[in-house]
PQR file of N, CA, C, O and H, with PARSE charges and radii, in Angstrom:
ATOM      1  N   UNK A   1       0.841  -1.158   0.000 -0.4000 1.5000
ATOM      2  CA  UNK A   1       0.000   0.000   0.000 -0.0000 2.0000
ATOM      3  C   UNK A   1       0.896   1.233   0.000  0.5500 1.7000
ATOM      4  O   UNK A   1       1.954   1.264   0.629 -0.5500 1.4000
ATOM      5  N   UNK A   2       0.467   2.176  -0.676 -0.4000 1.5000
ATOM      6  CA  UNK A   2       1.346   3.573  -0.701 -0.0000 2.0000
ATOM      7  C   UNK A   2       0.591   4.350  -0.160  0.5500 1.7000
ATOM      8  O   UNK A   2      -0.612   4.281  -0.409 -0.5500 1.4000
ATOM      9  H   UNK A   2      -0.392   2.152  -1.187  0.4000 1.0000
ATOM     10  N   UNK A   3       1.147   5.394   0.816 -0.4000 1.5000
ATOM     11  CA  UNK A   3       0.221   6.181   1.614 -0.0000 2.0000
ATOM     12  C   UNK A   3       0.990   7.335   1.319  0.5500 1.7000
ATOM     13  O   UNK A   3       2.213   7.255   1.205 -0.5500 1.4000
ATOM     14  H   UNK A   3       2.124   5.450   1.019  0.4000 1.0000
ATOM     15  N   UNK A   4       0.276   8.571   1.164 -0.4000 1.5000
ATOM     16  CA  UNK A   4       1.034   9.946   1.626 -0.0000 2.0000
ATOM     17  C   UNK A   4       1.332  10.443   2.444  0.5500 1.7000
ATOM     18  O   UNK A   4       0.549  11.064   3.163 -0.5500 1.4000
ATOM     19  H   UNK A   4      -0.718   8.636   1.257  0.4000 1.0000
ATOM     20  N   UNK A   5       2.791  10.340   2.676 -0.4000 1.5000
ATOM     21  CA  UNK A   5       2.878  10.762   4.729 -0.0000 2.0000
ATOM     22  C   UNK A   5       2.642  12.039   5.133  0.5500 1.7000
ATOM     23  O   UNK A   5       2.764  12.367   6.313 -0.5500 1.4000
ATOM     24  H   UNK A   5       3.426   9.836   2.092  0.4000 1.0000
ATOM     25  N   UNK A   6       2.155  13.166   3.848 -0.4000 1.5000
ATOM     26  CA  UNK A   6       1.993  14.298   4.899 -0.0000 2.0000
ATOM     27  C   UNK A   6       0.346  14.289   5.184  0.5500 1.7000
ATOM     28  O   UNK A   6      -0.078  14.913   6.157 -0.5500 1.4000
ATOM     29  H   UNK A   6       2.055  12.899   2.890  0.4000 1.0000
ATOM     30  N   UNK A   7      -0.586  13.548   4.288 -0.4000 1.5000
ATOM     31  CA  UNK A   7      -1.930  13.458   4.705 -0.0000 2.0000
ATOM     32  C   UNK A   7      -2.484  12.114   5.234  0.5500 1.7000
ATOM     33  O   UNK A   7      -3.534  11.989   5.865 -0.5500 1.4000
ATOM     34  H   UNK A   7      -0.241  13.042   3.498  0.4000 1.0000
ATOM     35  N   UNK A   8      -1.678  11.182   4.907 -0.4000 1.5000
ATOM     36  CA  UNK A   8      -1.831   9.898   5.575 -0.0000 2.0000
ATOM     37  C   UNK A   8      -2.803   9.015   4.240  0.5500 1.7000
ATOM     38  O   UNK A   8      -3.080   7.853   4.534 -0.5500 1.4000
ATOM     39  H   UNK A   8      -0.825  11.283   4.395  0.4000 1.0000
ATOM     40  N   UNK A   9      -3.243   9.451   3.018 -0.4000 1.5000
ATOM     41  CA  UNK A   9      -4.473   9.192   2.171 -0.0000 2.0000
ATOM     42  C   UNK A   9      -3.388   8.325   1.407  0.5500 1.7000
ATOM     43  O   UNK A   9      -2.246   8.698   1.137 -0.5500 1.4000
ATOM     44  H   UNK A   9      -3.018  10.395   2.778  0.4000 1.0000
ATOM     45  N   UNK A  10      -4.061   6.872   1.054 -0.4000 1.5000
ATOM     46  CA  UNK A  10      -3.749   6.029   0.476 -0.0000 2.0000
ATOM     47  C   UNK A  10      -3.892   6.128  -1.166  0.5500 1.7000
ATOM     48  O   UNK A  10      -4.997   5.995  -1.693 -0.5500 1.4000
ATOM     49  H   UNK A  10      -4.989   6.568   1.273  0.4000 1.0000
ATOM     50  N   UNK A  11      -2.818   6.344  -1.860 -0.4000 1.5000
ATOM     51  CA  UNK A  11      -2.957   6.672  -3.118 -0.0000 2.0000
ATOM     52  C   UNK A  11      -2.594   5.371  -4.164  0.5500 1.7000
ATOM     53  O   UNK A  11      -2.636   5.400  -5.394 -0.5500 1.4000
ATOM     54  H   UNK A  11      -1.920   6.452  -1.432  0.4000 1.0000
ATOM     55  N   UNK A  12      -2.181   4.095  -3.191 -0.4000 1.5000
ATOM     56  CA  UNK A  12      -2.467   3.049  -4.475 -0.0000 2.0000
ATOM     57  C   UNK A  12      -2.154   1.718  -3.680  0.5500 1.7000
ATOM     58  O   UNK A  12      -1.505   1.847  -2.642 -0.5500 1.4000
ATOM     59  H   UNK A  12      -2.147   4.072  -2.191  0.4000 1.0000
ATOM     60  N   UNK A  13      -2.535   0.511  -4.047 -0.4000 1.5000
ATOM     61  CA  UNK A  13      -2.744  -0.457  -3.665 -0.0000 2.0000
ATOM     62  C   UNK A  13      -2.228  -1.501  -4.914  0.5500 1.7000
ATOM     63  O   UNK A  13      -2.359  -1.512  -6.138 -0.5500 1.4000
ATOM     64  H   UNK A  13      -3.062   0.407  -4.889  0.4000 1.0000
ATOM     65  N   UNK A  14      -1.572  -2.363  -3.910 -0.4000 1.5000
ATOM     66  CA  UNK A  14      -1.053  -3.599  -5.258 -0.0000 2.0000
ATOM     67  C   UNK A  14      -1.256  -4.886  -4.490  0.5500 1.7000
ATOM     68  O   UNK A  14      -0.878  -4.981  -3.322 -0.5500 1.4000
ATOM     69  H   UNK A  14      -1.466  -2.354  -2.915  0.4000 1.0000
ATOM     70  N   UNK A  15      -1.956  -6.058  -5.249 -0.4000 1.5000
ATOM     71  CA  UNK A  15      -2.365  -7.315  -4.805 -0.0000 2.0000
ATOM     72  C   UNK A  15      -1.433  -8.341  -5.402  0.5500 1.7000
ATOM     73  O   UNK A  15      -0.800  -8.249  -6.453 -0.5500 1.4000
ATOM     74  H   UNK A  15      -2.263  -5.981  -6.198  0.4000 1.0000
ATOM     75  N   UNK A  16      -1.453  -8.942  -4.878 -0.4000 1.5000
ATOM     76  CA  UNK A  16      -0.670 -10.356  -5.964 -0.0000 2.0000
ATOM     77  C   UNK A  16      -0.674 -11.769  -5.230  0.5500 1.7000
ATOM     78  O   UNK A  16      -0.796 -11.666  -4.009 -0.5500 1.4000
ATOM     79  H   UNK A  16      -1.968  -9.017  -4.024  0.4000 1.0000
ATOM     80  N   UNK A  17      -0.600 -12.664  -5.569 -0.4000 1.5000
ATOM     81  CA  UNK A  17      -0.351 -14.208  -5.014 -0.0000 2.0000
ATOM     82  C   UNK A  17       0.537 -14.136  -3.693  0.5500 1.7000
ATOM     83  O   UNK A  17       1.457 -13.330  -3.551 -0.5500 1.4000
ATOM     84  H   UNK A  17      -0.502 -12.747  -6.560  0.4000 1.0000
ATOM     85  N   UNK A  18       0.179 -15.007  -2.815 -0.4000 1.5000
ATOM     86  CA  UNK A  18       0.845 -15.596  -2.022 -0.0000 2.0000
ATOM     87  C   UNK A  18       2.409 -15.418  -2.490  0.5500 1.7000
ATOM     88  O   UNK A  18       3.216 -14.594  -2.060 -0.5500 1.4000
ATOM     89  H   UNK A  18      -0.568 -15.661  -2.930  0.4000 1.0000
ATOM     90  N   UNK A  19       2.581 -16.299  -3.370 -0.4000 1.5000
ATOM     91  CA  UNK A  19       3.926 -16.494  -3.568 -0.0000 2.0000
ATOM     92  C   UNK A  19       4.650 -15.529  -4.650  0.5500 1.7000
ATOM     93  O   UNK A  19       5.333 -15.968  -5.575 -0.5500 1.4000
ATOM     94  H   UNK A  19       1.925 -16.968  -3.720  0.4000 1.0000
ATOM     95  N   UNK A  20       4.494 -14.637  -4.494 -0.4000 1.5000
ATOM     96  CA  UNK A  20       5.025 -13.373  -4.942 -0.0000 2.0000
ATOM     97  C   UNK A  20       5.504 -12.317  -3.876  0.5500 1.7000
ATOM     98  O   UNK A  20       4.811 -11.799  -3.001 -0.5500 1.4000
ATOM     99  H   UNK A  20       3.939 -14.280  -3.743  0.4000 1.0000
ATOM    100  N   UNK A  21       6.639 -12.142  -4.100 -0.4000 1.5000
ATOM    101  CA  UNK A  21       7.281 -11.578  -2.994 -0.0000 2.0000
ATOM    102  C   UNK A  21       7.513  -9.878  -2.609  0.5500 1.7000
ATOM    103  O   UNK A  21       8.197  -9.374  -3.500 -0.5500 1.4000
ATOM    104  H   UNK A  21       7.202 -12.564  -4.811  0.4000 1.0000
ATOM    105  N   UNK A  22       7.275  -9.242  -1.936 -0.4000 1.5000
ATOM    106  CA  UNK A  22       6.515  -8.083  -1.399 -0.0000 2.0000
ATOM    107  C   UNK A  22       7.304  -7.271  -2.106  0.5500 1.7000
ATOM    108  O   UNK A  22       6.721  -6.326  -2.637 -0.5500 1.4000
ATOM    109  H   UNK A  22       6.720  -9.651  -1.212  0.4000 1.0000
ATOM    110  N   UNK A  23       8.978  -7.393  -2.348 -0.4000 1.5000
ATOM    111  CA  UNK A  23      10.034  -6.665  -2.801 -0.0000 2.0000
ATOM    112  C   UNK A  23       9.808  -6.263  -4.093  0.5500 1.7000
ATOM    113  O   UNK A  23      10.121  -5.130  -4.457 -0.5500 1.4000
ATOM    114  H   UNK A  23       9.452  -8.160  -1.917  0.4000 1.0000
ATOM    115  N   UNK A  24       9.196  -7.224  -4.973 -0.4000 1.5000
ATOM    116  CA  UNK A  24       9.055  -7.210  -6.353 -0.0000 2.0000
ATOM    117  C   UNK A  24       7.728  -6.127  -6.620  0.5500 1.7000
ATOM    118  O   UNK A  24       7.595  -5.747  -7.783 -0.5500 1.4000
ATOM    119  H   UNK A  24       8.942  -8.144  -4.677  0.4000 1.0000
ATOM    120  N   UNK A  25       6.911  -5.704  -5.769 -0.4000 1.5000
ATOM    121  CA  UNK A  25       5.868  -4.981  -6.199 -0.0000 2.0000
ATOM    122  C   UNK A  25       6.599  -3.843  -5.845  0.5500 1.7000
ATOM    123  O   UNK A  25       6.555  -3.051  -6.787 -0.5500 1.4000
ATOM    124  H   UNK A  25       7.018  -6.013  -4.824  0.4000 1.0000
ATOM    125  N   UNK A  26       7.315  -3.365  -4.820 -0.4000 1.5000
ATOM    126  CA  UNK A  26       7.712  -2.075  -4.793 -0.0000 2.0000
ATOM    127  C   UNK A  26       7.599  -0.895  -5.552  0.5500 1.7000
ATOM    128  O   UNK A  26       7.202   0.180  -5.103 -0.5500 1.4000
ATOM    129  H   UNK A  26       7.351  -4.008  -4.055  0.4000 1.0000
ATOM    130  N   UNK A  27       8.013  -1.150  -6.904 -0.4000 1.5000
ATOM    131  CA  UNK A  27       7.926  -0.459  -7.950 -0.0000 2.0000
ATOM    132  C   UNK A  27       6.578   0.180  -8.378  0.5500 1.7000
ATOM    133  O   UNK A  27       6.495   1.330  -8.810 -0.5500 1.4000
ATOM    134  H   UNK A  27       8.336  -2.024  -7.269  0.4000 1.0000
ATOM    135  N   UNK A  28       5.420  -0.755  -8.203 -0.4000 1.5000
ATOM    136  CA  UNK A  28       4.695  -0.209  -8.669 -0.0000 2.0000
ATOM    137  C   UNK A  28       3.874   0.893  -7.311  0.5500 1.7000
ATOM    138  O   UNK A  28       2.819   1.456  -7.601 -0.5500 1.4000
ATOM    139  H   UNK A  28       5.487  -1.689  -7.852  0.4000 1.0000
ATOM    140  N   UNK A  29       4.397   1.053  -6.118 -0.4000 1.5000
ATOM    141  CA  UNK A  29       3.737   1.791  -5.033 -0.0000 2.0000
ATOM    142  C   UNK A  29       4.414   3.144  -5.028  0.5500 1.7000
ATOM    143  O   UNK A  29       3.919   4.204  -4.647 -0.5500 1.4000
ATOM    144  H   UNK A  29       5.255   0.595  -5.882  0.4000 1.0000
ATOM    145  N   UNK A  30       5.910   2.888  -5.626 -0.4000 1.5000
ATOM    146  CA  UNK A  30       6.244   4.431  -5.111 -0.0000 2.0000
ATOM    147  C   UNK A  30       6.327   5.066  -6.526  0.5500 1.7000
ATOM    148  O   UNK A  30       6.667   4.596  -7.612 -0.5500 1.4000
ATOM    149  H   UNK A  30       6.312   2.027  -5.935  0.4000 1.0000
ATOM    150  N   UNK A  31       5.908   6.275  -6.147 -0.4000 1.5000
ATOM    151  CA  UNK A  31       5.670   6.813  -7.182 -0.0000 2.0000
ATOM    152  C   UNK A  31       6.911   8.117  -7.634  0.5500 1.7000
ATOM    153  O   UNK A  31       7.801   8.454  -6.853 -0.5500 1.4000
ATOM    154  H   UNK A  31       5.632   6.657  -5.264  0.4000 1.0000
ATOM    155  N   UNK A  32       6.705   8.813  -9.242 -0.4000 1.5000
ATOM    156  CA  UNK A  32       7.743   9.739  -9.487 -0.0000 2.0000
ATOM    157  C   UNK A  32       7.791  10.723  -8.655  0.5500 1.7000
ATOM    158  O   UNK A  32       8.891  11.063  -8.219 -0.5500 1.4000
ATOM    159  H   UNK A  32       5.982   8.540  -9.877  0.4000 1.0000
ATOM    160  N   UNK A  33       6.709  11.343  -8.286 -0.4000 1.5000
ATOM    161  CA  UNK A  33       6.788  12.678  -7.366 -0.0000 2.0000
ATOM    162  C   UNK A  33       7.117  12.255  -5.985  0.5500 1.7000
ATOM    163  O   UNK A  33       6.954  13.119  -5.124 -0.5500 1.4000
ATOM    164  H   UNK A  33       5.815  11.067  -8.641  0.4000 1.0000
ATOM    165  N   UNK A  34       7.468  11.309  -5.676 -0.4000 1.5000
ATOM    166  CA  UNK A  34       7.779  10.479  -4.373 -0.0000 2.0000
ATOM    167  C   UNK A  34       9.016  11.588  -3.740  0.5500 1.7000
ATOM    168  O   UNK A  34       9.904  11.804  -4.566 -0.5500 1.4000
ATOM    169  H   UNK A  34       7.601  10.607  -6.376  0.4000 1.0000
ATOM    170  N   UNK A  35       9.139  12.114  -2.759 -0.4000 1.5000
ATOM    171  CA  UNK A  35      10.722  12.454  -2.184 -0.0000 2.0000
ATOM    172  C   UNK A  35      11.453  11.726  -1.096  0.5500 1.7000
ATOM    173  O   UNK A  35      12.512  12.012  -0.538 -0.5500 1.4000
ATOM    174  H   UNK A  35       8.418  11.938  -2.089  0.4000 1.0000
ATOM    175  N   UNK A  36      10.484  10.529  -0.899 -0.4000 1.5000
ATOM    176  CA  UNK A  36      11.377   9.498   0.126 -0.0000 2.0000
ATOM    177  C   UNK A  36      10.533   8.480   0.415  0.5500 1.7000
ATOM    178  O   UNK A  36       9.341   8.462   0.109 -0.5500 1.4000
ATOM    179  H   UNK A  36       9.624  10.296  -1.353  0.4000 1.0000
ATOM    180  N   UNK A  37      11.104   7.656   0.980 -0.4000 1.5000
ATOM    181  CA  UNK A  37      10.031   6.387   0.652 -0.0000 2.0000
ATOM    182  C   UNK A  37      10.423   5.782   2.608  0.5500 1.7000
ATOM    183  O   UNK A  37      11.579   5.840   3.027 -0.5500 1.4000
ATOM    184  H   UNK A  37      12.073   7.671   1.228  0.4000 1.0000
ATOM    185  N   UNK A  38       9.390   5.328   3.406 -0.4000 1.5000
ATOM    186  CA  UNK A  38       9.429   4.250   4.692 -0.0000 2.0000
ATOM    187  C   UNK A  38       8.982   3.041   4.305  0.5500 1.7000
ATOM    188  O   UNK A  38       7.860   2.690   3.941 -0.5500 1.4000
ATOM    189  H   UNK A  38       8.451   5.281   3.065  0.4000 1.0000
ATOM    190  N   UNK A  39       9.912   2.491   4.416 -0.4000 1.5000
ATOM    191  CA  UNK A  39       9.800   0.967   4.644 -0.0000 2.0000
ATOM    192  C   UNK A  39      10.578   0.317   5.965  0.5500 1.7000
ATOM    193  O   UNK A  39      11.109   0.962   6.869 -0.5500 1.4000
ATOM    194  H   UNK A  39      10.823   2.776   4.712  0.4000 1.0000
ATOM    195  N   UNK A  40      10.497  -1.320   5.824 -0.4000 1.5000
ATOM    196  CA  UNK A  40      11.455  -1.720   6.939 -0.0000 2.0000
ATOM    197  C   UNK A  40      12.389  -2.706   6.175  0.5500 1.7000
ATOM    198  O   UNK A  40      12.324  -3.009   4.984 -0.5500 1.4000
ATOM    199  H   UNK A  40      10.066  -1.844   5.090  0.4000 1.0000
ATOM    200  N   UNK A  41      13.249  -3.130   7.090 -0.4000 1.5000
ATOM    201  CA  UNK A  41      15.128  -3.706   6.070 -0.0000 2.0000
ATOM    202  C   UNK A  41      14.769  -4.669   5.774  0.5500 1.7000
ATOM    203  O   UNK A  41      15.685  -5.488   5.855 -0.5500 1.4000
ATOM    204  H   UNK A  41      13.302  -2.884   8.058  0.4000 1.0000
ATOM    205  N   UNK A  42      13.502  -5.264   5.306 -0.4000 1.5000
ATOM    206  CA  UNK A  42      13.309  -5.946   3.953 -0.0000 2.0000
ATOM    207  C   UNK A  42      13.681  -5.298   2.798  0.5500 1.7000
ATOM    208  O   UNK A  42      14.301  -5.823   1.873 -0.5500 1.4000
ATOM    209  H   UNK A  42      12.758  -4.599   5.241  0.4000 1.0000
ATOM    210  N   UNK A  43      13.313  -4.191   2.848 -0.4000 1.5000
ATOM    211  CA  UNK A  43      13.608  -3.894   1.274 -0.0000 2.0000
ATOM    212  C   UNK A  43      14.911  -3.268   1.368  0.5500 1.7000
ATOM    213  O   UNK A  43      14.974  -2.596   0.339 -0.5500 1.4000
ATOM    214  H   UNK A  43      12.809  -3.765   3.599  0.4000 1.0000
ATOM    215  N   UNK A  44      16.078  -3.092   2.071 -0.4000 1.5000
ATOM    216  CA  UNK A  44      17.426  -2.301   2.012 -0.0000 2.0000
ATOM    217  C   UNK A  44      17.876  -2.788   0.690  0.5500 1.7000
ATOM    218  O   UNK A  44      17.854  -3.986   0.408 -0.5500 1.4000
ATOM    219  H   UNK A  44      16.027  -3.638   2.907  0.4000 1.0000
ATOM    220  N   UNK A  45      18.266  -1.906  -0.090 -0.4000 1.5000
ATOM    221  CA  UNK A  45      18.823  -2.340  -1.022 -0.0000 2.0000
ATOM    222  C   UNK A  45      17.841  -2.477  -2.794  0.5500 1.7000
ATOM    223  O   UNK A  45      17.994  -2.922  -3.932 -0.5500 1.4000
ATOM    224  H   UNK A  45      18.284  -0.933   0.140  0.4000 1.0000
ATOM    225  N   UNK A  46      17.332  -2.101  -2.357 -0.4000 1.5000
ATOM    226  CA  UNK A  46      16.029  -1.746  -3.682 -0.0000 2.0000
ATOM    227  C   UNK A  46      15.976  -1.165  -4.463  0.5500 1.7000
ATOM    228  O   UNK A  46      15.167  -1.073  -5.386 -0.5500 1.4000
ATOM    229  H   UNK A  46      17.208  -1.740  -1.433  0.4000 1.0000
ATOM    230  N   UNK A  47      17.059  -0.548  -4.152 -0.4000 1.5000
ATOM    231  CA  UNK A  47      17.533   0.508  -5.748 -0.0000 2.0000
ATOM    232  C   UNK A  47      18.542  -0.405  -6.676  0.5500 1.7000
ATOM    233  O   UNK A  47      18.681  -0.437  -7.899 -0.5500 1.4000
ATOM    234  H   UNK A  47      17.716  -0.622  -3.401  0.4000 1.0000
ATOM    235  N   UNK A  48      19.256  -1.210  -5.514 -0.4000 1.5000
ATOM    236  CA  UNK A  48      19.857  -2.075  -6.821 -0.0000 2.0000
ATOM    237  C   UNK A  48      19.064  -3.268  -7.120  0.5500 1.7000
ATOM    238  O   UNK A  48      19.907  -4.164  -7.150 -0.5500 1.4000
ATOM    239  H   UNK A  48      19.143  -1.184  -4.521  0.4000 1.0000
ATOM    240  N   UNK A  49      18.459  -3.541  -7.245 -0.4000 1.5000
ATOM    241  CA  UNK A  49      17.390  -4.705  -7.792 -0.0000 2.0000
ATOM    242  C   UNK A  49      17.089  -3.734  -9.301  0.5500 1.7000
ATOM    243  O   UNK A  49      16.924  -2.552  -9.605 -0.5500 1.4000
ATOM    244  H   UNK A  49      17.774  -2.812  -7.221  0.4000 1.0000
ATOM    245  N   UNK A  50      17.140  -5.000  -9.930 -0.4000 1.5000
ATOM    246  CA  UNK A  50      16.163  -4.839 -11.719 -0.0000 2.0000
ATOM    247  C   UNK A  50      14.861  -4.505 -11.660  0.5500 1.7000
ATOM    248  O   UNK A  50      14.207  -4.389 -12.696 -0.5500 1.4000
ATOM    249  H   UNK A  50      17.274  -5.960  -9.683  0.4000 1.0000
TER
END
Protein backbone atom coordinates (compact mmCIF):
# COMPACT_ATOMS: atom_id res chain seq x y z
CA UNK A 1 0.00 0.00 0.00
CA UNK A 2 1.35 3.57 -0.70
CA UNK A 3 0.22 6.18 1.61
CA UNK A 4 1.03 9.95 1.63
CA UNK A 5 2.88 10.76 4.73
CA UNK A 6 1.99 14.30 4.90
CA UNK A 7 -1.93 13.46 4.71
CA UNK A 8 -1.83 9.90 5.58
CA UNK A 9 -4.47 9.19 2.17
CA UNK A 10 -3.75 6.03 0.48
CA UNK A 11 -2.96 6.67 -3.12
CA UNK A 12 -2.47 3.05 -4.48
CA UNK A 13 -2.74 -0.46 -3.66
CA UNK A 14 -1.05 -3.60 -5.26
CA UNK A 15 -2.36 -7.31 -4.81
CA UNK A 16 -0.67 -10.36 -5.96
CA UNK A 17 -0.35 -14.21 -5.01
CA UNK A 18 0.85 -15.60 -2.02
CA UNK A 19 3.93 -16.49 -3.57
CA UNK A 20 5.02 -13.37 -4.94
CA UNK A 21 7.28 -11.58 -2.99
CA UNK A 22 6.51 -8.08 -1.40
CA UNK A 23 10.03 -6.67 -2.80
CA UNK A 24 9.05 -7.21 -6.35
CA UNK A 25 5.87 -4.98 -6.20
CA UNK A 26 7.71 -2.08 -4.79
CA UNK A 27 7.93 -0.46 -7.95
CA UNK A 28 4.69 -0.21 -8.67
CA UNK A 29 3.74 1.79 -5.03
CA UNK A 30 6.24 4.43 -5.11
CA UNK A 31 5.67 6.81 -7.18
CA UNK A 32 7.74 9.74 -9.49
CA UNK A 33 6.79 12.68 -7.37
CA UNK A 34 7.78 10.48 -4.37
CA UNK A 35 10.72 12.45 -2.18
CA UNK A 36 11.38 9.50 0.13
CA UNK A 37 10.03 6.39 0.65
CA UNK A 38 9.43 4.25 4.69
CA UNK A 39 9.80 0.97 4.64
CA UNK A 40 11.46 -1.72 6.94
CA UNK A 41 15.13 -3.71 6.07
CA UNK A 42 13.31 -5.95 3.95
CA UNK A 43 13.61 -3.89 1.27
CA UNK A 44 17.43 -2.30 2.01
CA UNK A 45 18.82 -2.34 -1.02
CA UNK A 46 16.03 -1.75 -3.68
CA UNK A 47 17.53 0.51 -5.75
CA UNK A 48 19.86 -2.08 -6.82
CA UNK A 49 17.39 -4.70 -7.79
CA UNK A 50 16.16 -4.84 -11.72
Amino acid sequence: MGVDAAGGLVHGVETSAANVSDISQTYALVREDDRFCYADSGYTGIAKRP
